[in-house]
C-alpha positions in Angstrom: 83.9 70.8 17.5 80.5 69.5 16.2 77.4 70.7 17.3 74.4 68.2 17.9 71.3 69.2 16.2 68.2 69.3 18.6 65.4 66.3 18.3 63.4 67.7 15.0 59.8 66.6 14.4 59.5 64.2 11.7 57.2 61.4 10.2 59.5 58.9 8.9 58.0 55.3 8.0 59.7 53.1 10.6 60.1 49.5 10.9 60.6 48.6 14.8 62.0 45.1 15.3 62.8 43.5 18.9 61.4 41.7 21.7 58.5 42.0 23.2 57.4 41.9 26.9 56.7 38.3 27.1 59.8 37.4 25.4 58.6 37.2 21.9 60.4 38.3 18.8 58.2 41.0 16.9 57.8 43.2 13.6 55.9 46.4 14.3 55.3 49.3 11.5 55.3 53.2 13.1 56.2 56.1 12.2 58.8 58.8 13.5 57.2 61.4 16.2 61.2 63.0 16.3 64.5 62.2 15.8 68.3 63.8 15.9 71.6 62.2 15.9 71.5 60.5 19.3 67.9 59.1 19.7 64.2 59.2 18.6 60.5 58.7 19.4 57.9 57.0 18.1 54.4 55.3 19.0 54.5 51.9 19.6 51.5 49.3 20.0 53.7 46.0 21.2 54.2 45.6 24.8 57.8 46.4 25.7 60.0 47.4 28.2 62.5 50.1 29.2 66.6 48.9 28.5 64.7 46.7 25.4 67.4 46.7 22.5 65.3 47.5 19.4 66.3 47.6 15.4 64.8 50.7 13.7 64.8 51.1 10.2 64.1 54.4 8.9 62.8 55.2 5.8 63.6 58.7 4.1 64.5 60.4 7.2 66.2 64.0 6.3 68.6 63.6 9.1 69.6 60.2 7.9 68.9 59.8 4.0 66.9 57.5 2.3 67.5 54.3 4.2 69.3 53.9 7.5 69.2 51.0 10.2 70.1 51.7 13.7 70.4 49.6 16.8 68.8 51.5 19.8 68.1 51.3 23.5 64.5 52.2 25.0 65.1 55.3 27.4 61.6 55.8 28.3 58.0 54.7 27.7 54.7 56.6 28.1 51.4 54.8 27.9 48.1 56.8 26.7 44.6 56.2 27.7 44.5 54.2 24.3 47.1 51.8 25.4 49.7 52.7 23.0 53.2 53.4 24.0 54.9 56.8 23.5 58.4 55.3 23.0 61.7 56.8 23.6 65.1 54.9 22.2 68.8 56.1 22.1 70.7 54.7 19.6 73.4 52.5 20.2 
């Protein structure tokens, strides 16, 4: 039986790719708020919406190694007073 790991805070470089909420393809850089083997969380400036399909490179992440590309689905999204996006993705 394997045990999950828990979401662990980390500051990976991300690159988020996927569609934004007017329909548009876009390119955004971020980085990591916390990861573990079935999702993560990041900021987010681009407009998007929940059930968006995004690609999420991750740079160095311990959990994942040096370089790793996932395919993930937005779970949840949290706008501060700033207008960014507190994103939430599990990945596919």
């Amino acid at each position: 039986m394997r045990v999950e790991r828990g979401r662990e805070k980390e500051n990976s470089r991300l690159t988020i790719k996927g569609i934004d909420d007017k329909g548009i393809a876009f390119q955004e850089e971020t980085e990591a708020h916390d990861i573990s083997e079935t999702g993560i969380s990041f900021f987010l400036n681009t407009p998007i919406w929940v059930d968006t399909h995004l690609s999420i490179e991750i740079a160095s992440s311990d959990l994942f190694g040096p370089h790793h590309v996932a395919r993930a689905k937005v779970v949840r999204i949290k706008v501060d007073s700033s207008k960014r996006q507190f994103v939430a993705a599990r990945f596919d």
